[in-house]
N, C-alpha and C positions, 0 to 999 in steps of 0.2 A: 647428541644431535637433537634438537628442536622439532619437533612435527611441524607439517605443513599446515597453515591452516585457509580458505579457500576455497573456491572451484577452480580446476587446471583448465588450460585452454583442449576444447572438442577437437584440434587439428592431431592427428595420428602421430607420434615422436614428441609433439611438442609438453615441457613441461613447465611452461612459464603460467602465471596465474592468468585467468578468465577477466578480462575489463568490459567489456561488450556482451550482450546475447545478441542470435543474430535467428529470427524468425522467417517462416515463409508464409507470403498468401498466395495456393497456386492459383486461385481463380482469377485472381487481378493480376499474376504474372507479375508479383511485388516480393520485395523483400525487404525487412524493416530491420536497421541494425541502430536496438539501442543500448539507454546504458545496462549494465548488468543485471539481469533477475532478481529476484529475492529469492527465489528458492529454483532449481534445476528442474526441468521441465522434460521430459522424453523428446516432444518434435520440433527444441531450442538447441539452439548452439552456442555455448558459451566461445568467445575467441580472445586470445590474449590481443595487445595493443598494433602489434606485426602482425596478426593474421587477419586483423577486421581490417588493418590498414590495407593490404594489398587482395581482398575479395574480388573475387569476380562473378559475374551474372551473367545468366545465358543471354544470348541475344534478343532483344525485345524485351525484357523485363528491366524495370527501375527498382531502385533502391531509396528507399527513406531514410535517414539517418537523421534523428529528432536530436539533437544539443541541449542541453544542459544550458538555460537563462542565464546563470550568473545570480539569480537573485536562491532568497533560499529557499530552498525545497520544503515541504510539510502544508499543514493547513492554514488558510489566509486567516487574516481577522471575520473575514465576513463567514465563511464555514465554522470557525469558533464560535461563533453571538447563535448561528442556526444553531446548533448543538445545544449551549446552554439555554435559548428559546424553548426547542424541543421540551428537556428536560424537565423545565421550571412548569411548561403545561401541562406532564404530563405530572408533575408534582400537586399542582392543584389540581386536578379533573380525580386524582384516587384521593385527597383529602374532602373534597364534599359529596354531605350525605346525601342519598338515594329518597326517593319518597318512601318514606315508612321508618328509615334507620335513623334512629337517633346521631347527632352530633357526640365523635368523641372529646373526650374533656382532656386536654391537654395539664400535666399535672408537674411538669418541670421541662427546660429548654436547656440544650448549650451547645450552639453554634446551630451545624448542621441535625445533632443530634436530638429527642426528645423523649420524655419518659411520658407512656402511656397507663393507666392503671388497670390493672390484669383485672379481669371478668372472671 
């Protein structure tokens, strides 16, 4: 027999896999069902595809359910360029010297990599 591998759905008997977590905010009388967590959380509820489908709310509270774009998920190009941005300045601001400290001699290069000569 194969182990399960997954989170089960939070409903009691049920043992089909978790597709949804389903969160609460009591002060806005909301409740936000998206798509599944990344990791299980105490005051989340994971819910398989049948139990997030037929939820119900108390009277007077809404429900958000945020969908999936269709485009792909991860970091845009423009959070990519910030990153490598960052990076590259934070690469030159520790390469130049200080007042008083000499300039190190750079004494072989390859690629990203460089050999400096030990002091």
């Amino acid at each position: 027999m194969q182990p399960r591998t997954g989170r089960s759905c939070s409903r009691a008997g049920c043992r089909a896999f978790a597709v949804k977590t389903l969160t609460y905010i009591y002060s806005d009388s909301t409740a936000v069902l998206g798509p599944l967590a990344t990791f299980a959380e105490p005051h989340a509820y994971d819910l398989c595809d049948e139990h997030s489908e037929r939820m119900t709310l108390p009277k007077g509270w809404t429900v958000i359910r945020p969908e999936p774009n269709g485009e792909a998920q991860g970091p845009s190009d423009d959070d990519l360029m910030a990153i490598a941005d960052a990076v590259r300045e934070a690469g030159i601001s520790q390469n130049l010297p200080t007042a008083g400290q000499p300039k190190t001699q750079e004494i072989g290069r390859r690629g990203h990599l460089r050999a400096l000569p030990s002091n």
